[in-house]
N, C-alpha and C positions, 0 to 999 in steps of 0.2 A: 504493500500500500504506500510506504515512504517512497518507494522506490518509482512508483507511479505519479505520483504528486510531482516529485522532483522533475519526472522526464516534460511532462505536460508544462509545469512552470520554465522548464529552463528554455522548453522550443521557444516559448512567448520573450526571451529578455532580448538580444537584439541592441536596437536602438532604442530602446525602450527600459535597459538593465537598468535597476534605482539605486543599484550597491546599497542595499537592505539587507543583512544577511537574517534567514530563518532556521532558529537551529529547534528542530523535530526530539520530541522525546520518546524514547520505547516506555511502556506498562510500568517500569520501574523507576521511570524519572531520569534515565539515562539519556545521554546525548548523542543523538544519532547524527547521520552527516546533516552539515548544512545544504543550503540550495539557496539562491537568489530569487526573491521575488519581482514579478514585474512590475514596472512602475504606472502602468495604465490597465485598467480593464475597461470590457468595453458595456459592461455596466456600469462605471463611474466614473461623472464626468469633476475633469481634474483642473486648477487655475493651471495658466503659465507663469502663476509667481515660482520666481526662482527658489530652490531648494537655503534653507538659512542651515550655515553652519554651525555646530556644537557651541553652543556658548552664546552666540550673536543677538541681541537683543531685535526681537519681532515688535513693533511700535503697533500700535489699535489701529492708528490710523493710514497704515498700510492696507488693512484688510475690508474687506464686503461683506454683506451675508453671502453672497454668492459664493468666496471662500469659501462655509462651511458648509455647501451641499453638497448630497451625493446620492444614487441612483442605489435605493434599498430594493431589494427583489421581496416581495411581498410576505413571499414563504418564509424568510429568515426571522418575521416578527414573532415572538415565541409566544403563544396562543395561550398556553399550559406551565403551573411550572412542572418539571423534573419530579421521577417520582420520590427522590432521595435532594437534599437540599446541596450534599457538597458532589450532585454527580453531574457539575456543570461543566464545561471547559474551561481553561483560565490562559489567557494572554501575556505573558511575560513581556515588556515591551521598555526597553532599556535607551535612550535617546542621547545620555551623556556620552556613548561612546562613537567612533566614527569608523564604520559604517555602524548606524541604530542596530541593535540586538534585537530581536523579536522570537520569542520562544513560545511554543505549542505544549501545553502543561494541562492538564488534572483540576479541577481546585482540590482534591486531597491532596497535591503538591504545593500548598501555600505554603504551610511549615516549613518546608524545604528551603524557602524562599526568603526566610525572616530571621534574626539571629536573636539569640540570648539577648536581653536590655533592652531588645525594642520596644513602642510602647506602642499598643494597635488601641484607637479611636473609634468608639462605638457611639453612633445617634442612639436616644431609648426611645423616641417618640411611638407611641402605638400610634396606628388608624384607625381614625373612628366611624363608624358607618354615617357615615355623613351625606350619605343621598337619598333624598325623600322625594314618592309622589305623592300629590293630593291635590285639593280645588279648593277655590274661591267660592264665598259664602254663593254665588251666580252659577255656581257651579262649575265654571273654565277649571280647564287645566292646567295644571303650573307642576313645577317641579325646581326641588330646592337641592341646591347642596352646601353645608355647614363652610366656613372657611374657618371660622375660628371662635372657638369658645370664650366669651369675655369676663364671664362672670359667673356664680350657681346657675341663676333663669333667663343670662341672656348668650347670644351667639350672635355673628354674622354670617350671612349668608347670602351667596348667589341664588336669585328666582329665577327662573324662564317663564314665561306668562305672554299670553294675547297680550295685556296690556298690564303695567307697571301699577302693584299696589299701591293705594300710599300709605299715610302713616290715619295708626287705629286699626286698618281690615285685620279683619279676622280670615288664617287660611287654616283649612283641615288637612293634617299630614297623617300618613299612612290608616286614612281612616278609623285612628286610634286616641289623639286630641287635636287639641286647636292649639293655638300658636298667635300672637297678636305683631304686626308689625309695627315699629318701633320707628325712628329717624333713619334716615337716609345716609351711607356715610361713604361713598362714592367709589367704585361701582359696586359694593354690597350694600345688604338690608338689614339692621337692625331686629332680631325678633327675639321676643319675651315668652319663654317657655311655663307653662301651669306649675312643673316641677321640674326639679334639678335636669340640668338640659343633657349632660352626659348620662343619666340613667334612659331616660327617652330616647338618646342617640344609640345608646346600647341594646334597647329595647326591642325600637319599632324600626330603624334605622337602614342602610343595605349599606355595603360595602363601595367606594365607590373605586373600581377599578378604572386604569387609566381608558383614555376613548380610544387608543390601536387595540386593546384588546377586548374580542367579539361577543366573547362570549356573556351571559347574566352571572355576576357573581353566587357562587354556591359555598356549600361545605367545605372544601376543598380551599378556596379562596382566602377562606375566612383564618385559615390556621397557616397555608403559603405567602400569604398576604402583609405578614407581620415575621416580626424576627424574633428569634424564642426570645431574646434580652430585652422587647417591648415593654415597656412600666410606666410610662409618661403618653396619658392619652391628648389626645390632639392633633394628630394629623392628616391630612385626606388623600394621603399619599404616604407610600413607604418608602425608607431609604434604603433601597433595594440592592445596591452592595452587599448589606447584612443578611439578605434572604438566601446568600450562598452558607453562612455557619450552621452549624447545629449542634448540641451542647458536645457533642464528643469531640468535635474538632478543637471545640473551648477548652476545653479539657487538655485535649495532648497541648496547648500553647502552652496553656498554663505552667503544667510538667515541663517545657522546652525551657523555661525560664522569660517567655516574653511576655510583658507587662501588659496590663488593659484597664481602659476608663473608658469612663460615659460622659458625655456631653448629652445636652437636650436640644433638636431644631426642630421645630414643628410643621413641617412641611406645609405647605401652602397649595391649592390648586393654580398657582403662577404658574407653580414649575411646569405645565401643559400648556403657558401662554406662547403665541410664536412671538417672533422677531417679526415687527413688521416694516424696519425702517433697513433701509439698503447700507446706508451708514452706519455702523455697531455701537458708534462712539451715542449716539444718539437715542439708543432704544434706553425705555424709561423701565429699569429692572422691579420687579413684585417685591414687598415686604415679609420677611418672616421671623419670629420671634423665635430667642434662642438663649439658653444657659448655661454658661462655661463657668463649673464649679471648681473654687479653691485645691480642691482633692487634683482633680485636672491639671489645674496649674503649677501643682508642687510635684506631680510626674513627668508632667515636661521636663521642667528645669532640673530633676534627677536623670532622665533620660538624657539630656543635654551634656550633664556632668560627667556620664558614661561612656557619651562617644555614641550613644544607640541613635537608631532613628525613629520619626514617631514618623504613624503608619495611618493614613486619614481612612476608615472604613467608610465610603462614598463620600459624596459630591456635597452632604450636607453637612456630614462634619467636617469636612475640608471649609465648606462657607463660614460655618461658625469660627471657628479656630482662626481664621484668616480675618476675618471680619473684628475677633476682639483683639487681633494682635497689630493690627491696624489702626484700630482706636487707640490702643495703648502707646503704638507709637507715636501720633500726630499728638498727643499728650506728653510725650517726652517721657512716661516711664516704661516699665517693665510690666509683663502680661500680668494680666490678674481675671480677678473674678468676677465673672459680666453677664448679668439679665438684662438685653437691650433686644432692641428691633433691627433686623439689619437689610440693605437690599444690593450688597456689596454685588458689583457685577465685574468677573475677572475675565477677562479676553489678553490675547497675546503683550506681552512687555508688563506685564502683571508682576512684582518683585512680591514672590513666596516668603515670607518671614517665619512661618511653623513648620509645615509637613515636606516630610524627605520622599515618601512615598503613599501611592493613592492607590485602594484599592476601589474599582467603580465598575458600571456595567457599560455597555455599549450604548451611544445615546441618538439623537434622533436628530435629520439630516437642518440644517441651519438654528438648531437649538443654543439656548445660551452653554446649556452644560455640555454641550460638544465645544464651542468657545473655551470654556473653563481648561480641557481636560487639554485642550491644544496651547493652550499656553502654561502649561504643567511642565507638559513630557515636549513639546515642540511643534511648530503646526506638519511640518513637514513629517516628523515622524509620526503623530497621531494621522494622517492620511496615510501614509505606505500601512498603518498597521488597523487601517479599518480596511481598505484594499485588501490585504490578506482575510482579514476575520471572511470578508465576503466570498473570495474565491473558495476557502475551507470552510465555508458554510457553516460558521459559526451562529450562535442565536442572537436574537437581537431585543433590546430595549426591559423590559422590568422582572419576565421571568427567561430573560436570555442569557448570557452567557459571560463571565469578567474579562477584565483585564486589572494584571499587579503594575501601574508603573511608576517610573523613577523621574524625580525633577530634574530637569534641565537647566542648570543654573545660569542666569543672565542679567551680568554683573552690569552693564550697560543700562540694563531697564529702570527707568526714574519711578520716583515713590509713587505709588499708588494708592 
């Protein structure tokens, strides 16, 4: 099968070789030969911005959305997850070195991948079933999803409705209570719950999976949909890095000597909003609340002392983490401990102040967290190494497949 892969990749390099090398692993994590990937498929389509060298500072205002599109073949969007949490694939995808490293891994090969002192960053935010239908006292149809919970009786919320409650209507969700609308607070609603609004969310509630994937959330969802470490309800969306662990893998870190904490980021339904501005510098990023406790902070700077590196478990704890050490910066001290709002948007020349490496899924074509993850690891090498996921038909997007990667350090890049 390597041996196959290899002959088919190598007819295609040419004019076209990216000097990417792919190094294949056998069942036991061994390294089998390399092979060179190609630099163009003809399912995605590619800029003619020139390749940036290792190191080189990539400016925001070089790039388009058009940068970050790419031609996803339908099938690859992973519908289901895995019947087993860690029997996903994982993309080792190394950018510091020249030519980019790109390895074909397990995720039961993460440990393999991480040393004694590291410290792996975990979100706890659970999902809340946060999508409701019901009607208007007229009886229309409307349909709600929670964005964030503000208080015991109240929440906000996105409605879809014929026509825009206002404040006072009474709507009936899930045919189970009413719900009173509240002020306006732009583009969510306001609504006051009869009782405590997470026992109702829990209750009467549905799951609100993301909109690529088809199916009606079920049984099944309800328990793939959250990360066994989930303890902080709030969020309407999962940080779906984490949905690759499961306690035995936690376990063997543990035993390996590598470190772990929580952060709290409550995802937000933004993370589903596109880009709609051609210019990146300009798109107006969603808000999400998030809390980076003292415990956190004092394993960093242990981790720091050690020479280990800290390990962002997705794209949300990498936002959190980034976002208070940001604040912290522009304040002129040292990280500390921070319950704020953030809407930190990182696109290429982004200077990383926390995480060494990222562990995240695959993300979706001109999205901000494909932005994020390309000025992480590099724009260039995050393309050659979606290029590949695609031709080795890897999965794609919340129940699809990871990548472990390594920052790309860029000493030139101005404060952020």
């Amino acid at each position: 099968m390597v041996t196959q892969a290899s002959d088919r990749l190598g007819a295609s390099q040419g004019k076209y070789n990216s000097g990417f090398h792919v190094v294949r692993t056998n069942d036991a994590g061994q390294a089998a030969h390399p092979v060179i990937i190609a630099a163009r498929a003809p399912h995605l389509r590619v800029s003619a911005l020139p390749a940036t060298p290792a190191g080189r500072f990539e400016p925001a205002r070089m790039f388009t959305l058009s940068d970050f599109d790419f031609n996803l073949p339908p099938e690859l969007i992973a519908q289901t997850a895995l019947p087993d949490r860690t029997a996903s694939r994982l993309l080792e995808v190394d950018g510091t070195v020249a030519p980019a490293r790109l390895v074909d891994r397990h995720f039961t090969e993460l440990p393999s991948c991480i040393a004694a002192g590291d410290l792996l960053v975990f979100n706890d935010t659970k999902v809340l079933k946060a999508r409701f239908f019901g009607q208007k006292a007229s009886g229309g149809k409307i349909e709600v999803l929670i964005e964030r919970v503000t208080g015991t009786h109240t929440a906000l919320a996105q409605i879809r409705a014929s026509k825009s409650p206002g404040a006072g209507t009474t709507l009936r969700l899930a045919d189970a209570f009413d719900v009173t609308v509240g002020e306006r607070v732009e583009p969510f609603f306001t609504l006051n719950f009869p009782a405590p609004c997470l026992d109702l969310i829990e209750q009467f509630g549905r799951l609100p999976l993301p909109p690529y994937i088809e199916h009606d959330p079920d049984a099944t969802d309800e328990t793939r949909y959250q990360t066994v470490y989930a303890s902080n309800p709030g969020a309407v969306a999962a940080p779906t890095a984490g949905l690759h662990f499961d306690q035995p893998m936690l376990d063997r870190l543990d035993a390996m000597g590598v470190e772990r904490a929580t952060l709290t980021l409550h995802v937000g339904a933004g993370t589903f909003q596109p880009v709609r501005v051609d210019n990146i510098a300009e798109h107006k990023m969603h808000s999400e609340w998030y809390d980076l406790p003292q415990s956190l902070v004092d394993r960093i700077a242990a981790t720091r002392a050690r020479g280990g590196n800290v390990i962002a478990v997705g794209t949300t704890s990498m936002r959190a983490l980034e976002a208070a050490a940001r604040a912290a910066d522009e304040a002129g001290r040292p990280l500390a401990p921070t319950q704020a709002e953030t809407d930190i948007f990182i696109t290429p020349g982004y200077r990383f102040r926390v995480v060494d490496r990222l562990v995240t899924n695959f993300h979706l074509p001109k999205s901000t967290l494909l932005m994020l993850v390309s000025a992480f690891a590099g724009v260039e090498t995050i393309r050659a190494a979606y290029r590949h996921a695609i031709d080795e038909r890897y999965r794609f997007f919340s129940y699809g497949d990871a990548m472990l990667l390594t920052r790309r350090d860029t000493p030139e890049a101005p404060r952020a």
